[in-house]
C-alpha positions in Angstrom: 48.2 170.4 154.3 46.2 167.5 155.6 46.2 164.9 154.0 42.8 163.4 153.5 40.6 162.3 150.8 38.9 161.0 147.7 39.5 159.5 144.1 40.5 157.1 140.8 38.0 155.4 139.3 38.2 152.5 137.0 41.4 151.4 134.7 42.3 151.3 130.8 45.5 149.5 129.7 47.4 149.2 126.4 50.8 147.5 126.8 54.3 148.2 124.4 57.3 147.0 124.2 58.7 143.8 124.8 59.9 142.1 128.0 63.4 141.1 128.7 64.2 139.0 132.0 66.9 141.0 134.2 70.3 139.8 134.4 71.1 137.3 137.1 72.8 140.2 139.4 69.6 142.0 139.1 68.3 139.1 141.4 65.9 136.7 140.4 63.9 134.9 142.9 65.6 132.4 145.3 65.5 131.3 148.8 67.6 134.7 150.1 68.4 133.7 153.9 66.6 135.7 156.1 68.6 138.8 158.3 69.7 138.0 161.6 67.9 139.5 164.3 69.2 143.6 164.5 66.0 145.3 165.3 63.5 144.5 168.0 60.3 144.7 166.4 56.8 144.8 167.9 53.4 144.5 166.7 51.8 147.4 165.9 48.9 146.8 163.6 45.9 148.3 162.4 42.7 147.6 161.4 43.5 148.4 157.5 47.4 147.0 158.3 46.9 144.6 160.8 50.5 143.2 160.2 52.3 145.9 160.2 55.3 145.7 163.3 57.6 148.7 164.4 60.9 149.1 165.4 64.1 151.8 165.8 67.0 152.2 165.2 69.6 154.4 166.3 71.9 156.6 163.2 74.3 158.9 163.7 73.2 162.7 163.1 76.4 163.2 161.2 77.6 160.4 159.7 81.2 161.8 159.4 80.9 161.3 162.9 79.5 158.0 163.4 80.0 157.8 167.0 79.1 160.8 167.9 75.7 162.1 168.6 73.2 159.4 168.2 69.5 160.6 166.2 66.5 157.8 166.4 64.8 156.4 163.2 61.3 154.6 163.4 61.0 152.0 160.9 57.6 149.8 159.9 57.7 146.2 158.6 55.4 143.4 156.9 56.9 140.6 157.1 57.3 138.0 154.0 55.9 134.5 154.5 56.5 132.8 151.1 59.2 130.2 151.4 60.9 131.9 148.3 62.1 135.6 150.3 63.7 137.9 148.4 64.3 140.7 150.8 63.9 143.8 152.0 61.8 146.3 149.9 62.0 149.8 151.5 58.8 151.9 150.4 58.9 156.1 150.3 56.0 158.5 149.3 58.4 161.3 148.9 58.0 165.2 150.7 60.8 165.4 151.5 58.8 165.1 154.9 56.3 162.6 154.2 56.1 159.6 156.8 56.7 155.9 155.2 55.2 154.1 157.9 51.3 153.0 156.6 52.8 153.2 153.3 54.7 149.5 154.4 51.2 148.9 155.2 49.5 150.0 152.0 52.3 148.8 149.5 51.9 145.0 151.2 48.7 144.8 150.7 48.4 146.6 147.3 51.0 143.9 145.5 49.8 141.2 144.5 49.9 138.4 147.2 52.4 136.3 146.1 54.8 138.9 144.9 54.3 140.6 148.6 54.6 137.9 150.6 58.5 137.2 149.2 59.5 140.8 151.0 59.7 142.2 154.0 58.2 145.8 153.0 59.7 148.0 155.3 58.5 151.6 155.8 60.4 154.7 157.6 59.9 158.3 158.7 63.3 159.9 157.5 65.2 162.1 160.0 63.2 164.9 160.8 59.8 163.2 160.3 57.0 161.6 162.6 58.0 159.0 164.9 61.7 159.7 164.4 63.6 161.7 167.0 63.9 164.5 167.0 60.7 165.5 164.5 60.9 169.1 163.6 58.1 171.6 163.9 60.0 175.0 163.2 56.7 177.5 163.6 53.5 176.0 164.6 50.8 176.7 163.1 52.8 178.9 159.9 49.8 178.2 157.8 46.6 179.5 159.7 44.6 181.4 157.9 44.1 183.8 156.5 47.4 184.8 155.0 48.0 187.3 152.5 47.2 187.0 149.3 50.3 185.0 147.7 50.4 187.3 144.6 52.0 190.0 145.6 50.1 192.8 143.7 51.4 195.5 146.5 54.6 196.5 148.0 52.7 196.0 151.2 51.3 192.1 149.8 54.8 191.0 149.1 56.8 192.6 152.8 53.7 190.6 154.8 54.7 187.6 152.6 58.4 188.0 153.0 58.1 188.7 156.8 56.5 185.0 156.7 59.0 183.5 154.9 62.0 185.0 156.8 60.8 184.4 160.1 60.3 180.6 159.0 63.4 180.0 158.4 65.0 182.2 161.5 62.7 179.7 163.6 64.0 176.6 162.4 67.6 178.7 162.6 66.9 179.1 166.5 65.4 175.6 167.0 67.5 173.2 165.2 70.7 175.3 164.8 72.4 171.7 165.4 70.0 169.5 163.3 69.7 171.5 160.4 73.5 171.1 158.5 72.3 167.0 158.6 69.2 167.4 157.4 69.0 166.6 153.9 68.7 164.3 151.2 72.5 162.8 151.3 72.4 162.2 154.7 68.9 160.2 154.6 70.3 158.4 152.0 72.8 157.1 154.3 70.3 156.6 157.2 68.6 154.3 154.6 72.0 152.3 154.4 71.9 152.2 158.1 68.7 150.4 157.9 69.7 147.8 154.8 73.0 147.1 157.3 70.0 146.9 160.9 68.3 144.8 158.2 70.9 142.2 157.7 70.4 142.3 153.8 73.7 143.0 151.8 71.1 144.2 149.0 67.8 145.7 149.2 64.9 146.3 146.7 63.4 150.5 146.7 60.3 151.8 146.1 59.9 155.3 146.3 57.4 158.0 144.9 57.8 161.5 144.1 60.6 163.0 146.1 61.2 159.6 147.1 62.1 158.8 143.4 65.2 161.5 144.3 66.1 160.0 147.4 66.2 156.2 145.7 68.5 158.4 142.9 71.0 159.6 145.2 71.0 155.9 147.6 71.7 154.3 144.3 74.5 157.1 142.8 76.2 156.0 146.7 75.4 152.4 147.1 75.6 151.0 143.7 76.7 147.7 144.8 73.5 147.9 147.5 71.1 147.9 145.2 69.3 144.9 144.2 65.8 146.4 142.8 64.7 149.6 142.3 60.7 151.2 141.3 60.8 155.3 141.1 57.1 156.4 140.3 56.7 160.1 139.5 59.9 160.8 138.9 62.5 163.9 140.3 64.5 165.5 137.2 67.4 165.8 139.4 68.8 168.2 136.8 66.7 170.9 138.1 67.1 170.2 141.8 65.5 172.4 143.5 64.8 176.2 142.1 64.3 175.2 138.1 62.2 172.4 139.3 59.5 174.3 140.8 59.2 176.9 137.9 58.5 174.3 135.8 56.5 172.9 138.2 54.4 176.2 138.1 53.6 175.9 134.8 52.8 172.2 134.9 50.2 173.1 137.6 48.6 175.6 135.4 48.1 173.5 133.0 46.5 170.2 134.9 44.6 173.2 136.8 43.3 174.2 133.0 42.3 170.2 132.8 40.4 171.0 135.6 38.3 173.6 134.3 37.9 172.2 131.5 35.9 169.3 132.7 33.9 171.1 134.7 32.8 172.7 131.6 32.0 169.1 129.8 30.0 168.6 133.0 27.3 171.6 133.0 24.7 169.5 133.3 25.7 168.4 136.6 27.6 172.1 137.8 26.0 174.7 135.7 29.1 177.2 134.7 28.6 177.1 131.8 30.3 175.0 128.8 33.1 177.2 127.7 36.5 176.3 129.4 37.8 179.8 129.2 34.6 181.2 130.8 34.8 178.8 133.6 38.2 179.8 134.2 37.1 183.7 134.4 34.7 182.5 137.3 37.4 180.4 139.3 39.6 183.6 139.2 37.0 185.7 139.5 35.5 183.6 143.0 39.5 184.2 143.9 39.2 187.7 143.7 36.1 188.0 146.0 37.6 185.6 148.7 40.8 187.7 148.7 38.5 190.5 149.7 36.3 188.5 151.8 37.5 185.1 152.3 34.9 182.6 153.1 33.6 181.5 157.0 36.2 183.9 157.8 39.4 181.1 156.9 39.4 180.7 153.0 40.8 183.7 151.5 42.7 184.0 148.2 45.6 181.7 149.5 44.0 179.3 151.3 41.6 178.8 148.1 44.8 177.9 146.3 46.0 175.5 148.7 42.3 173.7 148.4 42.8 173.1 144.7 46.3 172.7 144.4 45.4 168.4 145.2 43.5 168.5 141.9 46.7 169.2 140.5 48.2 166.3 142.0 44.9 163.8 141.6 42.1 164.0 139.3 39.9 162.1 141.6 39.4 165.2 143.8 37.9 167.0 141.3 34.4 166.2 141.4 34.6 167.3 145.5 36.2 170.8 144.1 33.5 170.8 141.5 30.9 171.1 143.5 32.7 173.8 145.9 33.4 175.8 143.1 30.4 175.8 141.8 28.0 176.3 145.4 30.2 179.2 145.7 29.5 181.1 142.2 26.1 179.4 141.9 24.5 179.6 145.3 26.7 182.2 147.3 27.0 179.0 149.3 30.7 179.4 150.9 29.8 175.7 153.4 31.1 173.6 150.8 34.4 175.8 150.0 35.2 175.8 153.4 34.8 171.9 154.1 36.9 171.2 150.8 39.2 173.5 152.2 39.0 171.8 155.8 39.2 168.3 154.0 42.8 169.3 151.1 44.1 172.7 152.3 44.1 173.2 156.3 47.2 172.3 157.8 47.6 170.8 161.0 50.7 169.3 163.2 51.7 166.7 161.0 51.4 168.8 158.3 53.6 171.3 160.1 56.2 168.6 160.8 56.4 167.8 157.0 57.0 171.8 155.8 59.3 171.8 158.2 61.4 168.5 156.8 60.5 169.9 153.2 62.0 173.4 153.7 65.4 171.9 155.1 65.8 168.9 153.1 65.3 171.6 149.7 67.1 174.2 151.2 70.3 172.3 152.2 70.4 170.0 149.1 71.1 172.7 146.6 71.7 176.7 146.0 68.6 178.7 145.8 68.9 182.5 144.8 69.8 184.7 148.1 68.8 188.4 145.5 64.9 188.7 146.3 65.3 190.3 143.0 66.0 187.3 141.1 62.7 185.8 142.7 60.8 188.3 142.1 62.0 188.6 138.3 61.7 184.9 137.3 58.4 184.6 139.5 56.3 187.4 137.8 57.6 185.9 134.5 56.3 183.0 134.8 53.0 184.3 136.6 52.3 186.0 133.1 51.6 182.6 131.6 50.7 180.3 134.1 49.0 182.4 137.4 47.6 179.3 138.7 50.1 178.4 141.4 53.2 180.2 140.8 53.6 182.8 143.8 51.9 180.3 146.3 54.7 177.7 145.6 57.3 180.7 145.4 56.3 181.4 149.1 56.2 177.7 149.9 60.0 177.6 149.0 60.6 181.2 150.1 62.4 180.2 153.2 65.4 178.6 151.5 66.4 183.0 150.5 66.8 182.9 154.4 68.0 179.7 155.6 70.1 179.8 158.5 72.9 177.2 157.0 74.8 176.6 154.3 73.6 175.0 151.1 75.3 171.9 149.3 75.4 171.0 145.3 73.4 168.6 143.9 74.5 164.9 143.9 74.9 164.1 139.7 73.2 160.7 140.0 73.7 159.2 136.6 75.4 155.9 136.7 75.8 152.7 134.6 76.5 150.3 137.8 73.0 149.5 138.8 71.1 146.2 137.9 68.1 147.7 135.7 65.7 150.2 137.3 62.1 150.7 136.4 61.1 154.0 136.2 57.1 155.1 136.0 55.9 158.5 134.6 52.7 159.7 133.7 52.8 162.9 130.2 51.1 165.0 132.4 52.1 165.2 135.8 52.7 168.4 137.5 54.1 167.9 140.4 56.9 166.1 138.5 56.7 166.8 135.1 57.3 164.2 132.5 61.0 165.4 131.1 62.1 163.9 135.0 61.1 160.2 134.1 63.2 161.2 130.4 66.0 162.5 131.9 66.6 160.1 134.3 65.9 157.3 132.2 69.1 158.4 129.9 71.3 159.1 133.2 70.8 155.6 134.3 72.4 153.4 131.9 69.9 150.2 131.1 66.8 151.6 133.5 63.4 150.7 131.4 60.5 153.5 131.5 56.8 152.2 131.8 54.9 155.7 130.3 51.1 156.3 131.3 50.0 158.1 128.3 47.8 161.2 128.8 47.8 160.3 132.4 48.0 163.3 134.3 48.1 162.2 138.2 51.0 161.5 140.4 51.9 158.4 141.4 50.4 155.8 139.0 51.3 152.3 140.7 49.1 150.6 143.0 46.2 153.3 141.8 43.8 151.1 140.2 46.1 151.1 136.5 45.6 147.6 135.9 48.6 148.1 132.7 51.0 149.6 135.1 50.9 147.3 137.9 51.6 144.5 136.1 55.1 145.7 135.0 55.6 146.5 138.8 54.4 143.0 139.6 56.7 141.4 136.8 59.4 143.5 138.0 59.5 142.4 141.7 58.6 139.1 140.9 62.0 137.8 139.0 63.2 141.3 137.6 61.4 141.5 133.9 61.6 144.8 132.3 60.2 145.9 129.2 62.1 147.2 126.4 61.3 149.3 123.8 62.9 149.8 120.3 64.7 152.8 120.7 66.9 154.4 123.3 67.2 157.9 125.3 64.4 159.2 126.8 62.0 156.6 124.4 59.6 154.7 126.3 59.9 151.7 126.6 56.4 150.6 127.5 53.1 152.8 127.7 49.9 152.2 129.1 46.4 154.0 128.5 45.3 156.6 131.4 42.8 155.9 133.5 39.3 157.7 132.4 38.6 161.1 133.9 36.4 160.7 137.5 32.5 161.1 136.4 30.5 163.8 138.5 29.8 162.5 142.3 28.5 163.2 145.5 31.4 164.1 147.7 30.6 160.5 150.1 31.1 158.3 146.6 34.1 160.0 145.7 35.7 159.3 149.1 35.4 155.2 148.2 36.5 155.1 145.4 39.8 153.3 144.7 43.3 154.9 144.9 42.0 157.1 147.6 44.7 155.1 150.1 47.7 156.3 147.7 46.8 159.8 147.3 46.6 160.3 151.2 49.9 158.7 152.2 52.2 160.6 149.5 50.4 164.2 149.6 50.8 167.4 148.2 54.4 169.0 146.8 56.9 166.7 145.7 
């Protein structure tokens, strides 16, 4: 889906906890000598990144095979200029599929100065995305409208929705029958030692959101001894990797998607249906009933609706834009505004086809889905009952993997007490990755510290305009102070206030609002 768009306004901040200075292995700041010269890179600013340079690097496809057939990476970098350097800081937004590239970019110039300028923040599309070589794109254009409705209400609803999600995964099958056993989160994990070893750095410092926050997991549960720092915002429970994940995920959604309506409902004033959250809900459903029978300018049906809200799952900031959608639609029989929300969060285009396409193998090879339909279908309607929101539009976004044309692997079991401590970020009400991930991870890695946004319900927190937040990540990065909390487990050990719910807007103040830079380089789906 394309990634544009709108978003945070202001910040509140309550700190707890104490702070406690890392151990000396964790690294604190010294003159680290800089990495010999392994990568040839060029400039290739922009006007937002202007110092952003670009290299690649050459990894084996299978790395049990190391000089065997050769795959190409392509790498961003800003380079440090403080005299102090402490390394390389490779920077994820997670997918799997999403490109790290402006993200190297954003991260740089998000820091604060002088805690940027002592890394070389290095970006990367994993194997399979953007820039690198080969970048998959298994079916073109598998998400023009209008599809079928995703709930499948009729023997007929769910074959046309199968049929889709079969012949996905036979395309991939007959277009990357070589690429697709190395295509997964193991093997990026040791593309991303490739780079530390290109990089000349015998540690390196991660920063990875969402999915990313998996992908740091796994590096670190392989390269213990590699890892210097480590900052995993929104984080993966990597307990329910990837089936149970996106159940829970489901119901997560329906709930944030309940936020939703619910402040549209403290805003009549401004949108005029009406001040009772369950009677605004009756209308959204209601408009999604009348688009499945007649979807709007011909392109937003029942599906394609879904896919339009689903962001406001992910970012409260895009709400007041699918406010005033929403209500043009029921208000004014107005169906312009629906379909230019749905142009601006829920059309896909070719990049967007490149990262379903590195999403669906990366989740399908990494662990066991169910290959019984049945067992779908069961544990789908089930949780449809409670939480309709989402749940057979993500069931069909992970369809493929009852299909995929190569064999699955288990789950790497990433707990570990070897690492230097590892901050760990987590908002109480993120859907995309709900808050028992941050808990759980927290007690599988032995001395990691977990900074809590309170009633925050976006994902990804740092570098969003959370003034409490980013000063742990700045502390952290700066000489390795965590904070520390009383108690153990899954307890936090710092929280911070959310930031205030957006206030109504016109869809061009929205779009400058801050954060807005975040929320288009990690996406939609985890």
């Amino acid at each position: 889906m394309t990634r544009r768009a709108a978003v945070l306004c202001g910040a509140a901040v309550v700190a707890a906890g104490t702070l406690t200075a890392a151990p000396a292995q964790a690294g604190t700041p010294r003159a680290v000598p800089a990495p010999a010269a392994g990568l040839a890179w060029k400039k290739c600013g922009t006007a937002a990144y202007p110092t952003l340079q670009c290299a690649s690097l050459k990894v084996p496809l299978d790395h049990a095979d190391p000089r065997g057939r050769q795959i190409t990476l392509a790498l961003s970098r800003v380079p440090h200029t403080a005299k102090t350097y402490q390394g390389p800081l490779l920077v994820n937004p997670g997918g799997p599929g999403g490109s790290g590239l402006t993200l190297a970019g954003f991260v740089a110039s998000s820091l604060p100065k002088a805690v940027a300028a002592q890394y070389d923040v290095i970006g990367f599309d994993p194997r399979g995305v953007g820039r690198s070589e080969p970048a998959l794109d298994c079916a073109p254009g598998h998400f023009a409208p209008v599809r079928p409705d995703s709930v499948p209400g009729t023997p007929a609803v769910e074959a046309a929705n199968l049929r889709r999600a079969k012949s996905f995964a036979d395309a991939c099958g007959r277009k990357y029958a070589d690429v697709l056993p190395h295509i997964d989160t193991v093997a990026a994990a040791r593309d991303v030692d490739r780079i530390r070893r290109a990089l000349g750095a015998e540690r390196i410092s991660y920063f990875g959101y969402s999915y990313g926050t998996y992908l740091g997991a796994v590096y670190a549960r392989l390269y213990p001894q590699r890892v210097r720092r480590a900052v995993l915002d929104s984080v993966v429970d990597p307990t329910g990797v990837w089936y149970e994940n996106n159940l829970i995920q489901d119901r997560a959604f329906n709930d944030r998607h309940r936020a939703f309506l619910a402040w549209v409902a403290r805003h009549d004033r401004t949108y005029r249906l009406g001040t009772d959250p369950e009677k605004v809900e009756t209308a959204w459903y209601a408009m999604r009933a009348a688009l499945a029978r007649k979807p709007a300018g011909g392109t937003v049906g029942a599906a394609e609706l879904e896919d339009t809200f689903l962001p406001g799952g992910y970012y409260h900031g895009y709400w007041p834009h699918l406010a005033e959608a929403f209500a043009a639609y029921v208000n004014d029989k107005d169906t312009e505004p629906l379909v230019a929300a749905y142009e601006e969060f829920g059309a896909a285009d070719a990049a967007d086809d490149n990262t379903y396409s590195v999403y669906t193998s990366v989740q399908c090879r990494d662990a066991r889905w169910p290959r019984d339909w049945r067992r779908w279908r069961a544990d789908n309607w089930a949780v449809h009952d409670k939480a309709p929101f989402m749940t057979w539009n993500n069931a069909w976004y992970n369809a493929p993997c009852a299909f995929w044309p190569v064999r699955s692997e288990r789950p790497v079991r990433v707990a570990s007490d070897r690492l230097p401590p590892v901050l760990l970020f987590q908002a109480t009400g993120d859907a995309a990755t709900p808050y028992r991930g941050g808990a759980r991870l927290h007690r599988l890695l032995r001395g990691s510290s977990l900074v809590v946004e309170d009633g925050g319900g976006n994902h990804g927190i740092t570098l969003s305009g959370n003034a409490c937040l980013d000063r742990h990540l700045a502390a952290y990065l700066t000489d390795g102070t965590v904070p520390r909390g009383d108690g153990d487990g899954d307890e936090a050990d710092a929280v911070c206030a959310a930031l205030p719910e957006p206030k109504p807007l016109t869809a061009e103040r929205a779009m400058a609002t801050p954060g807005a830079a975040l929320h288009r380089l990690i996406g939609f789906r985890p």
